[in-house]
C-alpha positions in Angstrom: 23.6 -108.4 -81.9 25.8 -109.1 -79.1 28.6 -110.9 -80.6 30.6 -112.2 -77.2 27.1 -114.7 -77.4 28.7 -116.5 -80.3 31.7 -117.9 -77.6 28.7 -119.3 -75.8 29.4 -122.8 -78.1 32.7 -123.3 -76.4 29.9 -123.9 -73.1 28.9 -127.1 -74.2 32.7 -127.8 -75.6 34.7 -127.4 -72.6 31.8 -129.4 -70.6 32.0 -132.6 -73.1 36.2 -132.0 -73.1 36.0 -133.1 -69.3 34.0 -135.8 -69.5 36.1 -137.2 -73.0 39.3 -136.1 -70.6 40.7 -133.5 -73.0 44.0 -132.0 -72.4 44.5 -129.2 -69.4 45.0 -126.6 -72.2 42.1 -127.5 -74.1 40.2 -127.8 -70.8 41.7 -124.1 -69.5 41.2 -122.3 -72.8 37.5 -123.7 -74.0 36.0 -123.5 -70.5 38.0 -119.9 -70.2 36.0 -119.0 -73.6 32.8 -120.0 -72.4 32.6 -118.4 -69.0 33.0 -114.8 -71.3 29.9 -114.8 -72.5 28.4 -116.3 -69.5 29.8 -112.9 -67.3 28.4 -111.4 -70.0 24.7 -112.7 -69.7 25.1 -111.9 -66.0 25.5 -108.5 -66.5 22.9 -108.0 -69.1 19.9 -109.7 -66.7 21.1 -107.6 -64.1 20.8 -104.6 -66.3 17.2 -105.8 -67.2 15.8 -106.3 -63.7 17.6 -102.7 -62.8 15.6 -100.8 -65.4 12.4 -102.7 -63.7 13.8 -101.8 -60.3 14.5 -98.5 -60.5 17.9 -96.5 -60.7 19.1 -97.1 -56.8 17.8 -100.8 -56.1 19.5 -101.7 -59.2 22.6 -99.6 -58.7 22.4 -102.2 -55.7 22.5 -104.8 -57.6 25.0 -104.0 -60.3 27.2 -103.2 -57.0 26.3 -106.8 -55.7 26.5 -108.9 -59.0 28.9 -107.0 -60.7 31.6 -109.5 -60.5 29.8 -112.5 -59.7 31.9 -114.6 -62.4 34.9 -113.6 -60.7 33.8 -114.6 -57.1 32.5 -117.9 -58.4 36.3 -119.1 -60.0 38.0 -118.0 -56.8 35.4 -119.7 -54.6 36.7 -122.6 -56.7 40.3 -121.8 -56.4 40.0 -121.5 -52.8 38.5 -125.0 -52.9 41.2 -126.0 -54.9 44.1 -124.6 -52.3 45.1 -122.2 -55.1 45.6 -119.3 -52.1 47.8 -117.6 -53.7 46.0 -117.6 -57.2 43.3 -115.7 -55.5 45.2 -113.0 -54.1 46.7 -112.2 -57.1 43.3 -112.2 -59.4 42.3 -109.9 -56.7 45.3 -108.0 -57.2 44.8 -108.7 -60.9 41.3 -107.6 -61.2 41.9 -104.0 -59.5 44.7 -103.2 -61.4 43.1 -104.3 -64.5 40.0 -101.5 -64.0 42.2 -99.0 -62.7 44.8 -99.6 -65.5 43.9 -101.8 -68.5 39.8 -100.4 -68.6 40.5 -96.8 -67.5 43.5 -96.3 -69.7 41.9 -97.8 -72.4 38.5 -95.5 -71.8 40.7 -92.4 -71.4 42.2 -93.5 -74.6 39.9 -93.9 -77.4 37.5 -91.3 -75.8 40.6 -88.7 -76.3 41.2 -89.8 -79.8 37.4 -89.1 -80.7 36.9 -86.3 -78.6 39.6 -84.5 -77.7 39.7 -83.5 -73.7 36.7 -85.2 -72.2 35.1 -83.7 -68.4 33.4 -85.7 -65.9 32.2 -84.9 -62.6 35.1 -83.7 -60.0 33.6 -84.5 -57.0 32.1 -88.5 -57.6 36.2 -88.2 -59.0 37.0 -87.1 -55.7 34.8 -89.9 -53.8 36.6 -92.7 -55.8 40.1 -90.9 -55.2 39.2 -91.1 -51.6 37.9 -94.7 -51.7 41.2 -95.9 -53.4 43.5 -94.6 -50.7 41.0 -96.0 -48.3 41.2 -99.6 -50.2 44.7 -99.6 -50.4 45.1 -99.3 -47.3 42.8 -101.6 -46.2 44.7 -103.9 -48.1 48.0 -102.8 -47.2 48.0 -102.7 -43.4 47.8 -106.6 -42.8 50.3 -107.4 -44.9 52.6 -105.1 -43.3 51.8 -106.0 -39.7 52.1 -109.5 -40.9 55.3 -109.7 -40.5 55.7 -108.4 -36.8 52.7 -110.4 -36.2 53.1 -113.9 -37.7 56.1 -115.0 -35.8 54.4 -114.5 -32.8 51.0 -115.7 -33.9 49.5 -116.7 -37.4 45.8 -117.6 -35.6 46.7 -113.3 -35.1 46.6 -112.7 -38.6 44.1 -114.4 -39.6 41.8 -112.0 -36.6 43.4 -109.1 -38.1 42.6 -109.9 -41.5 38.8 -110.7 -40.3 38.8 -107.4 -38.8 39.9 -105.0 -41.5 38.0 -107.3 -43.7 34.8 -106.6 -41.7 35.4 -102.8 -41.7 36.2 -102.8 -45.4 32.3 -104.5 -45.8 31.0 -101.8 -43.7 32.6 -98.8 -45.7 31.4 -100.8 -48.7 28.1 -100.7 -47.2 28.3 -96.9 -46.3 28.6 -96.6 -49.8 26.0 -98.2 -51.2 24.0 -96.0 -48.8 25.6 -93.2 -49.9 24.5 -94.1 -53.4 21.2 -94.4 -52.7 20.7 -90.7 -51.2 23.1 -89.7 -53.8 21.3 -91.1 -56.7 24.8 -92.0 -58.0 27.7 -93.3 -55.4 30.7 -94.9 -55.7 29.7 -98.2 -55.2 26.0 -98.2 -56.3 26.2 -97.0 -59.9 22.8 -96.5 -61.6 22.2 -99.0 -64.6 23.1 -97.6 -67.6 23.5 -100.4 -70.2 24.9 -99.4 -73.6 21.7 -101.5 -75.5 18.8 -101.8 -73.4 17.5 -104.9 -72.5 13.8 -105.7 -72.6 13.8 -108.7 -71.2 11.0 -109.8 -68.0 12.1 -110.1 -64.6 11.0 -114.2 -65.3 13.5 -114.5 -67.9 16.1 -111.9 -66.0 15.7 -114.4 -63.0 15.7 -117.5 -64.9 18.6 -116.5 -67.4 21.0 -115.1 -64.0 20.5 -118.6 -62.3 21.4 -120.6 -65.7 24.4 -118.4 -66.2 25.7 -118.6 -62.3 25.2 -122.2 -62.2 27.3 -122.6 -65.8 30.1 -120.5 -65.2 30.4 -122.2 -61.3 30.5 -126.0 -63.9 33.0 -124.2 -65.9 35.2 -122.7 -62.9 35.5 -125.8 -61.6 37.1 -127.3 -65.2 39.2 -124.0 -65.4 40.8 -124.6 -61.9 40.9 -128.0 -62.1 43.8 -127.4 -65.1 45.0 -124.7 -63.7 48.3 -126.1 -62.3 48.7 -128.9 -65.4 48.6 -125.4 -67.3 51.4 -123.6 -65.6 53.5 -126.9 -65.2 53.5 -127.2 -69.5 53.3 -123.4 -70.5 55.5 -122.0 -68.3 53.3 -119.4 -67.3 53.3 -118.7 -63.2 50.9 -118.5 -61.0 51.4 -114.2 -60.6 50.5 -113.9 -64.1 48.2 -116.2 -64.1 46.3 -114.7 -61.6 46.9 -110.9 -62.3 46.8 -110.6 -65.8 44.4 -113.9 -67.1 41.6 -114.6 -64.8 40.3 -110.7 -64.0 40.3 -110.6 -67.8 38.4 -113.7 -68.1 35.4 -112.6 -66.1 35.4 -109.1 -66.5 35.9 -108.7 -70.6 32.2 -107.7 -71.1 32.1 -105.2 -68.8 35.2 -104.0 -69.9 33.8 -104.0 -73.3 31.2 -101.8 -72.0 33.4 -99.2 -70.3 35.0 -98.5 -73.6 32.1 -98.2 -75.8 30.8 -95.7 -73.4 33.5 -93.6 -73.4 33.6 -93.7 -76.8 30.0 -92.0 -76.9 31.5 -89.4 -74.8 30.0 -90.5 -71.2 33.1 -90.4 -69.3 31.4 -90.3 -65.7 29.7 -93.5 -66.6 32.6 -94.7 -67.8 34.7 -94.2 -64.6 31.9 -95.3 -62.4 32.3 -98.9 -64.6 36.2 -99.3 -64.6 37.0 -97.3 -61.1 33.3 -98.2 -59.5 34.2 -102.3 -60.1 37.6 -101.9 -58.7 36.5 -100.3 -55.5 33.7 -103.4 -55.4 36.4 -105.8 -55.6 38.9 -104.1 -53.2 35.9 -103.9 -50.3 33.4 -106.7 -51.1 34.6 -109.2 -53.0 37.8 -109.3 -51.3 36.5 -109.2 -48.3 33.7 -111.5 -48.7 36.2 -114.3 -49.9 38.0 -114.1 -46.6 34.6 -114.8 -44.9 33.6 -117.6 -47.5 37.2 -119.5 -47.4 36.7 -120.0 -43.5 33.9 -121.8 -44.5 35.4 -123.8 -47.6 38.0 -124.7 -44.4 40.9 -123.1 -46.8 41.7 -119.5 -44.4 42.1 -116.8 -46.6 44.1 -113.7 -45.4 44.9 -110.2 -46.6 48.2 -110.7 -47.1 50.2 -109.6 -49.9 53.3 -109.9 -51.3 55.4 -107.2 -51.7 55.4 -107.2 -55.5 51.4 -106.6 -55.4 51.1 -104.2 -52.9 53.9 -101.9 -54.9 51.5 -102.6 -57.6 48.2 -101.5 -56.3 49.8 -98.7 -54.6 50.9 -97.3 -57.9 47.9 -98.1 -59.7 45.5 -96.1 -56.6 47.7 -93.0 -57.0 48.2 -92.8 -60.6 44.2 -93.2 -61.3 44.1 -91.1 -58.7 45.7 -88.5 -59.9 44.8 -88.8 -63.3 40.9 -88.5 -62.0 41.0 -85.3 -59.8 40.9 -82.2 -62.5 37.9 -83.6 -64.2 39.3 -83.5 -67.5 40.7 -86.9 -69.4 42.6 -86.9 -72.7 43.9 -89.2 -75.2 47.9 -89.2 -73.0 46.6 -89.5 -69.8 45.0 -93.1 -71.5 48.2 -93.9 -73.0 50.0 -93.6 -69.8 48.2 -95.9 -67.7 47.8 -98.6 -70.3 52.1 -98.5 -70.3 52.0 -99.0 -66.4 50.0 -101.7 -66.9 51.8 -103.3 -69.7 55.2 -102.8 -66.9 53.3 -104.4 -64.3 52.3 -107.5 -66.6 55.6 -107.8 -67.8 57.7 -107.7 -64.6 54.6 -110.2 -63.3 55.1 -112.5 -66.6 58.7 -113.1 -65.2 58.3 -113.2 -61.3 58.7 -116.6 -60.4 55.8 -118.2 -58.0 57.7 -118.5 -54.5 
């Protein structure tokens, strides 16, 4: 039994809370509970049509609806104006699989079995892929500055640009998967229960669970800033630590349990594999889509973040390269993170 199902009654509750105009907090934490199981549901009938598909189409589509919750609440948060919000769940979400998932992997893997190996060379792909992302992510911000007082319709081109390229590297990767049998982007399905479920009711279940969690993203960033305005919480840590956690906990859940059964490479292909999808797809993708929610998107940072996912690419990075994990090495990146969330916790929103 799948226990996350059981949050799958705070749907209907957050739902019946906006029409009986609850309070934002209610509103933010039911509708925050329900689109957890909901995430999860989307993974699991992905997982279903992959074992129907075979082990590369549906690498594709973990690769593709891996963090469809995710895309849906910034679609709405773009909506919304929340620009800023979006970056940092971006932000948020790949330091939360290089750090938070990985570390916590690496960690109770160690503890059960000692010094755990996995494959050096996909290690070396996603090292690569990192530093490729991070910069990707980094240049615009930095020639922002130069740029903008010049021309802001000039970063916007230049974020279009490296956000084009960033697709096509993502796309070089998924064919890379697929002659590969096992890429960086296009992991094979591999769920920890199996699923025997028909592609009707894998089809039928995806679409109910997309169009729920895009009703309950729009309640979640509808309260949004009543939330931060009474808790206190900003809009950083809000956006880095919260929301990636929100749509991602299942899969999460699933990197861990995996690890614990001593499959490390699958393991790193969930928490470092999910990161890279979010760093050159989702990302991405979101600049393209908020063009078209009239709401321009760019890839620029703030200082603060990019020191952040700098760290967090080299650190995984290096951690990764030997082939060999153990217990410390988990321990270590789960403090990094537990820095990063703190010093975000008290950065005020500018």
């Amino acid at each position: 039994m799948n226990y996350i199902n059981l949050l799958l009654v705070f749907v209907p509750v957050a739902i019946l809370g906006r029409f009986l105009n609850w309070s934002p907090l209610v509103l933010f934490v039911t509708s925050a509970l329900g689109v957890i199981p909901l995430a999860s549901l989307i993974g699991d009938a992905t997982e279903a049509l992959a074992t129907r598909t075979g082990p590369r189409l549906g690498g594709l589509l973990n690769a593709t609806l891996g963090n469809a919750a995710e895309v849906i609440i910034s679609i709405f948060a773009i909506r919304a104006g929340l620009l800023e919000l979006v970056k940092a769940s971006i932000t948020g979400s790949i330091l939360g699989n290089l750090l938070l998932v990985l570390g916590a992997s690496i960690l109770l893997g160690g503890l059960r079995h000692g010094t755990q190996r996995f494959s050096r060379a996909q290690a070396g792909i996603h090292a690569t892929q990192l530093i490729l992302a991070a910069i990707a992510l980094m240049v615009p911000s930095i020639f922002s500055h130069a740029i903008e007082p010049v021309s802001h319709v000039g970063v916007e081109y230049l974020s279009l640009g490296v956000a084009t390229l960033m697709i096509a590297i993502y796309v070089l990767g998924v064919i890379y998967g697929f002659r590969q049998e096992a890429g960086p982007l296009a992991r094979q399905a591999a769920p920890v229960e199996q699923v025997g479920w028909s592609v009707r009711r894998s089809l039928t279940l995806l679409a109910v669970a997309t169009f729920a969690i895009a009703w309950l993203s729009e309640i979640l960033i509808g309260s949004v800033e009543p939330v931060m305005r009474a808790s206190g919480m900003t809009e950083f840590f809000l956006g880095v630590i919260l929301i990636p956690i929100i749509g991602n906990v299942a899969e999460h859940a699933v990197a861990m349990q995996v690890a614990l059964k001593n499959k490390m490479d699958l393991s790193l292909e969930i928490s470092v594999g999910s990161s890279l999808q979010v760093a050159l797809f989702v990302a991405p993708v979101l600049i393209f889509l908020s063009l078209l929610l009239g709401n321009p998107l760019t890839l620029v940072f703030n200082q603060f973040e990019l020191i952040a996912l700098a760290g967090a690419a080299i650190i995984a990075t290096f951690i990764s390269l030997d082939g060999e994990s153990n217990w410390l090495e988990g321990g270590q990146l789960l403090v990094v993170y537990v820095i990063l969330a703190l010093a975000f916790f008290f950065l005020p929103t500018p």
